[in-house]
MIROTOR-890340 format. One record per residue: x, y, z of N, C-alpha, C in turn. Coordinates in steps of 0.05 Angstrom, whole numbers, padded with zeros to 5 digits, always signed. Example, Ala and Ser with C-alpha at 12.3 -4.5 7.8 and 13.67 -1.06 7.14 Angstrom:
2
+00264-00114+00156+00246-00090+00156+00264-00066+00156;+00257-00045+00142+00273-00021+00143+00258+00001+00157;
This chain:
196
+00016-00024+00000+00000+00000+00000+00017+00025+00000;+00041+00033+00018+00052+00053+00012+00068+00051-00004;+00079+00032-00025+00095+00027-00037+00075+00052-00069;+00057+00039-00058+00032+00043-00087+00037+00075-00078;+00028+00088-00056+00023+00117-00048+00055+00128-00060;+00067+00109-00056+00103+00128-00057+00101+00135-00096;+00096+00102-00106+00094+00112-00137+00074+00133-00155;+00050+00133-00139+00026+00146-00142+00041+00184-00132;+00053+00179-00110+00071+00211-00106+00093+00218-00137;+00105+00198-00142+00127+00198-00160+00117+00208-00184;+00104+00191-00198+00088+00198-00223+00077+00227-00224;+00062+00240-00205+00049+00262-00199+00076+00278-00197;+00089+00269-00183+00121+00289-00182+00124+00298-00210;+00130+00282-00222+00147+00280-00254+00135+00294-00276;+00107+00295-00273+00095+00300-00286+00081+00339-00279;+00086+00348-00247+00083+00375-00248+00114+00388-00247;+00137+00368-00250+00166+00384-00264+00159+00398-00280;+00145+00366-00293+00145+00369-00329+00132+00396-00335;+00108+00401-00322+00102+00423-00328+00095+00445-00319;+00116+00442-00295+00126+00475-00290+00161+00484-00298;+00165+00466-00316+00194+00464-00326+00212+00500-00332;+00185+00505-00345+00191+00537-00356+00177+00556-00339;+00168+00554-00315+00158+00572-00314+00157+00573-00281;+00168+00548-00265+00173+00560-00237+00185+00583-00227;+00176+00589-00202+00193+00609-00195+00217+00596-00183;+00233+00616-00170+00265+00607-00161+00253+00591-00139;+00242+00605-00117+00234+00584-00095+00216+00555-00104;+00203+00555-00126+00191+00530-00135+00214+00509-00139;+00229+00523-00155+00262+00508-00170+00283+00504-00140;+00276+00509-00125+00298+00503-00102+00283+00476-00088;+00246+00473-00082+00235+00460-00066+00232+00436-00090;+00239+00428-00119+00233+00412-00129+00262+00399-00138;+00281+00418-00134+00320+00405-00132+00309+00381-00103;+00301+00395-00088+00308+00382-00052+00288+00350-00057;+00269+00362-00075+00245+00339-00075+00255+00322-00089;+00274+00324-00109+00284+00306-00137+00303+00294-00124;+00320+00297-00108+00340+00283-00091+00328+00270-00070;+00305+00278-00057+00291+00253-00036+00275+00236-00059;+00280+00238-00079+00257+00215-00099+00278+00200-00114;+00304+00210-00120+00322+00194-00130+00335+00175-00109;+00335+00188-00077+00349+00168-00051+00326+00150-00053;+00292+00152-00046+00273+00135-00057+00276+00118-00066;+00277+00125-00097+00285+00102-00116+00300+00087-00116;+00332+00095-00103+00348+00067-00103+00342+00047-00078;+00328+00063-00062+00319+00043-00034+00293+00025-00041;+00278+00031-00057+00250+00015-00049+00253+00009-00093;+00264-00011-00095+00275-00035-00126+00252-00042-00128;+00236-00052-00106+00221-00072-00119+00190-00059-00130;+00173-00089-00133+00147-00068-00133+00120-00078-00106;+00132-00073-00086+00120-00074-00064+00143-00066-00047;+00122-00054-00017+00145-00037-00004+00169-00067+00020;+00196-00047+00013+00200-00075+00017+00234-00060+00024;+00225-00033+00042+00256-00025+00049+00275-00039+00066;+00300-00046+00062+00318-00067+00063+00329-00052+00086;+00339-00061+00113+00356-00040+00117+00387-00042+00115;+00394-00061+00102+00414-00063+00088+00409-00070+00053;+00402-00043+00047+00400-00046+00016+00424-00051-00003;+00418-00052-00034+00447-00060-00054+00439-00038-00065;+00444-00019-00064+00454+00012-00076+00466+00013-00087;+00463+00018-00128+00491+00016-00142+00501+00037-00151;+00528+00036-00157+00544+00062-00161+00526+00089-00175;+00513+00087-00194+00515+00105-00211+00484+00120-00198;+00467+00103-00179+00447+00110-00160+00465+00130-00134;+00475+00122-00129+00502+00140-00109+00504+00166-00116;+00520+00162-00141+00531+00187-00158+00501+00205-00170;+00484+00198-00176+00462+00205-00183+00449+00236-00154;+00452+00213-00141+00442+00235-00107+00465+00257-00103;+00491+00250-00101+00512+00267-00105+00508+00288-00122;+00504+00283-00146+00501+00302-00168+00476+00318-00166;+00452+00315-00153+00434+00322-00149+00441+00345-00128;+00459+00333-00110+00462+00353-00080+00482+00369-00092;+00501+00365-00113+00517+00387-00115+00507+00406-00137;+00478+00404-00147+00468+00423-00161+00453+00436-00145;+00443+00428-00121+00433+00438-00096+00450+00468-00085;+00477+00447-00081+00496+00463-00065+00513+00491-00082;+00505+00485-00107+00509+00508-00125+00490+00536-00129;+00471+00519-00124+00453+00547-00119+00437+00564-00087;+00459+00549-00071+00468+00568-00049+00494+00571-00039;+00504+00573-00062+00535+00581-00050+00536+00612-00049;+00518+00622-00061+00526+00654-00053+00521+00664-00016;+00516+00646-00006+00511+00645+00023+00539+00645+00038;+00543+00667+00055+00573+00678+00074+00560+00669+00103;+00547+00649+00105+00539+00638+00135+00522+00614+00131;+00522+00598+00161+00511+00573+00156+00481+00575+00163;+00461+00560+00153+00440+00556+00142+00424+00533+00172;+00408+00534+00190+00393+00524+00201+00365+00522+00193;+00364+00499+00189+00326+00485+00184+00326+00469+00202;+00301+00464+00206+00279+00440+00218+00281+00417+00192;+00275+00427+00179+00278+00401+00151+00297+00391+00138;+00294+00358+00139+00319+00348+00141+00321+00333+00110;+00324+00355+00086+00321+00354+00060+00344+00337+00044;+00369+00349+00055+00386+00339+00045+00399+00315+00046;+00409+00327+00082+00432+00311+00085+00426+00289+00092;+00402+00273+00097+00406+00245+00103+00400+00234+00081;+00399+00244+00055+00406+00229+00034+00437+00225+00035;+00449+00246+00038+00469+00244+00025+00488+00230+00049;+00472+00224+00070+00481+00206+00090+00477+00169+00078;+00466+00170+00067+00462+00142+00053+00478+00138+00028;+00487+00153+00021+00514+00163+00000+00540+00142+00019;+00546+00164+00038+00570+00158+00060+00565+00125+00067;+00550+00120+00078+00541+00091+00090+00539+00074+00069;+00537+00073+00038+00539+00052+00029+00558+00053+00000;+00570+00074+00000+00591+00076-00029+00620+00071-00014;+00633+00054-00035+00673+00049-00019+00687+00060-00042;+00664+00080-00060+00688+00094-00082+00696+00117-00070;+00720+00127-00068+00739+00139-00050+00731+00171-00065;+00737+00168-00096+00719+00197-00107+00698+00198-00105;+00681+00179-00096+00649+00196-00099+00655+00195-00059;+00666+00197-00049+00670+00199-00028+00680+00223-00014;+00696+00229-00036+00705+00263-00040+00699+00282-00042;+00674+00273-00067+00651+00289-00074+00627+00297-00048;+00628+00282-00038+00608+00283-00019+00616+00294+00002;+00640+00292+00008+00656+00312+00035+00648+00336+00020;+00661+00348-00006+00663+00371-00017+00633+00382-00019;+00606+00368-00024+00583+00382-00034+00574+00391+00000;+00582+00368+00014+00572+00372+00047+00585+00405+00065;+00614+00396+00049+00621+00434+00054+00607+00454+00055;+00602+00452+00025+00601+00472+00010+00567+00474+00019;+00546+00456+00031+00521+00462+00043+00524+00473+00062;+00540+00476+00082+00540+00486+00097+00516+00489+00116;+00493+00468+00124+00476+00471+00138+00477+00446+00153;+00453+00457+00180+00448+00437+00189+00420+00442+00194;+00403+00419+00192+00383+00416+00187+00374+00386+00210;+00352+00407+00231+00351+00386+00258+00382+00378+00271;+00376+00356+00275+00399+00343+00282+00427+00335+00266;+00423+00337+00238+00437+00335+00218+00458+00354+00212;+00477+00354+00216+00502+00373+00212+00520+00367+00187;+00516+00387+00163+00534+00375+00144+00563+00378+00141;+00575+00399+00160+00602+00402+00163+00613+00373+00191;+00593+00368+00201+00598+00346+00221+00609+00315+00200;+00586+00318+00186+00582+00298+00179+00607+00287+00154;+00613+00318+00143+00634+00317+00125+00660+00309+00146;+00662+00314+00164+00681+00310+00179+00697+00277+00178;+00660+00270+00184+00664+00237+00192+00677+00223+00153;+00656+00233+00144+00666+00225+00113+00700+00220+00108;+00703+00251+00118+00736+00259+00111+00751+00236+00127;+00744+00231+00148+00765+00210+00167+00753+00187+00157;+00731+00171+00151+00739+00148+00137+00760+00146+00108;+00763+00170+00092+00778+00166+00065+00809+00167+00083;+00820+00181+00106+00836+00194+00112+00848+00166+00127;+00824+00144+00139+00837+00125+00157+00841+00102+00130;+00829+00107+00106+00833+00085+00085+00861+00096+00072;+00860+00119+00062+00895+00127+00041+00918+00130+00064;+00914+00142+00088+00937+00139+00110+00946+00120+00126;+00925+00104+00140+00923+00083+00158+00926+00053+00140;+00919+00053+00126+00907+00030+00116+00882+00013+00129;+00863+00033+00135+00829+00018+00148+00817+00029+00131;+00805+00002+00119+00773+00004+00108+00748+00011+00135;+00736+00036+00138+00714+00038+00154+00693+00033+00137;+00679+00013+00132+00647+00012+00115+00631-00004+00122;+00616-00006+00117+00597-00033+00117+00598-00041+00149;+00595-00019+00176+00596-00025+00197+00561-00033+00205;+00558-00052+00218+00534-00056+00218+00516-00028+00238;+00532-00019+00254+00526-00001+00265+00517+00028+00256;+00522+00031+00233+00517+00053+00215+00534+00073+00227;+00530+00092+00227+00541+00118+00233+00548+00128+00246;+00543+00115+00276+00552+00117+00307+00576+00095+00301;+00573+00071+00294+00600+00050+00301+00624+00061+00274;+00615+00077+00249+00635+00091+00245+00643+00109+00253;+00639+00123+00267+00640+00154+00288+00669+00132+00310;+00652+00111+00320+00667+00101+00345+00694+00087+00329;+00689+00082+00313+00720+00064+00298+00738+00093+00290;+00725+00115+00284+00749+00132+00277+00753+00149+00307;+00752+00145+00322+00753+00157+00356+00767+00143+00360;+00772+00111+00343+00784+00096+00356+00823+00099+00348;+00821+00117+00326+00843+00125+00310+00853+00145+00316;+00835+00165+00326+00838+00189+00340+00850+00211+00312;+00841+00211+00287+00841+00225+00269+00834+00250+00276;+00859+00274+00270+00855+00296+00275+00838+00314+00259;+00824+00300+00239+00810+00318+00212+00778+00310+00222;+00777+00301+00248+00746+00292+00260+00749+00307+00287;+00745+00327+00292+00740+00349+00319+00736+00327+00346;+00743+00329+00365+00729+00322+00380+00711+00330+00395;+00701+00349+00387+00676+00365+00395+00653+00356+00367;+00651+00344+00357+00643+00332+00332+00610+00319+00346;+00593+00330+00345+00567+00317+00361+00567+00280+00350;+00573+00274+00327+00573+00254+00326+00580+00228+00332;+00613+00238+00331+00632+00236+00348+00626+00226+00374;+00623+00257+00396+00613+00249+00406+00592+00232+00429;+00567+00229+00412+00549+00213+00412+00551+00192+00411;+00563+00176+00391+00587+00147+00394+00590+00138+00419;+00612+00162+00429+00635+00158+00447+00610+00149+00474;+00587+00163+00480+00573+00167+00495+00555+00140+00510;+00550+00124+00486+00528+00104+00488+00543+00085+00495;+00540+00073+00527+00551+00048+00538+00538+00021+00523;+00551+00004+00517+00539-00026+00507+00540-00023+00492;+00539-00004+00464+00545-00006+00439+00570-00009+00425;+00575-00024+00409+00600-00028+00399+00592-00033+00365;+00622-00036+00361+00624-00038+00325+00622-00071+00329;+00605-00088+00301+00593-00106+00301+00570-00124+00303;+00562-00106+00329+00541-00120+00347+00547-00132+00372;+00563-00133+00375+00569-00137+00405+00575-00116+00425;+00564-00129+00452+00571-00095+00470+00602-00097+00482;+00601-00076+00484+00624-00061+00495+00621-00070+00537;+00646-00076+00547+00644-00068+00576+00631-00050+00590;+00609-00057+00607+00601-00028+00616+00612-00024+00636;
């Protein structure tokens, strides 16, 4: 049933692009960039044709690069912005948090530190200079260290806690993410707990 409601949204999407293509205003063209990147993260999460979100989905490269490219056409049309950006709405970046959590290409990894810069927002709880942080120290613990951080079953906290565990200087330790990791007794990288 929501699988049906999500395609039934999509279709209806695509089709008032289509035809406000020429003739939105700027604020229309900014709220249908943000909408086209939550419908492209959409799309590579829910393959099938019934709803059937994985929470370990197979996300393939060019679905990755797709959301990337989306956010850095985003991030282009607020770069004339000299300060950071607070919302309640969390438009962007947890797409582009599903970018980080499931791509091990080191350039589209790059890309994604760089578009997360260059947003400069945070939105709720979502911090994209935080988050770029964490990005940066997994590429930084793979070309310097020699550690692969990916595919942690823990998602984004047990990568937060494996690069704390490196003590990488390009991850703040004032880093909320960070952290928040560091914080939660019993949780560990894997699935198993930690000593309390």
């Amino acid at each position: 049933m929501l699988y049906r409601q999500y395609q039934w949204w999509r279709v209806c999407f695509d089709l008032y692009v289509k035809t406000r293509k020429n003739s939105a205003t700027p604020e229309e063209q900014d709220l249908i960039a943000k909408l086209r990147l939550n419908q492209l993260t959409w799309n590579a999460l829910f393959k099938h044709d019934h709803w059937s979100l994985d929470l370990d989905p197979i996300l393939f490269p060019g679905e990755l690069e797709a959301i990337v490219e989306q956010a850095e056409t985003i991030a282009c049309s607020t770069s004339t912005r000299h300060h950071p950006i607070f919302t309640f709405d969390a438009d962007i970046i947890p797409s582009l948090s599903y970018v980080g959590a499931f791509s091990d290409d080191p350039d589209l990894l790059r890309r994604l530190v760089k578009v997360l810069r260059k947003l400069n927002v945070r939105e709720g709880s979502w911090d994209s200079e935080e988050l770029a942080e964490i990005y940066e120290g997994v590429l930084v613990a793979r070309e310097q260290y020699g550690q692969v951080i990916s595919g942690y079953p823990g998602g984004l906290l047990s990568v937060a806690k494996a690069l704390a565990a490196l003590g990488l200087p390009c991850v703040k330790p004032t880093n909320s993410i960070l952290r928040l990791s560091s914080s939660i007794k019993g949780y560990s990288i894997g699935g198993t707990t930690d000593a309390v």
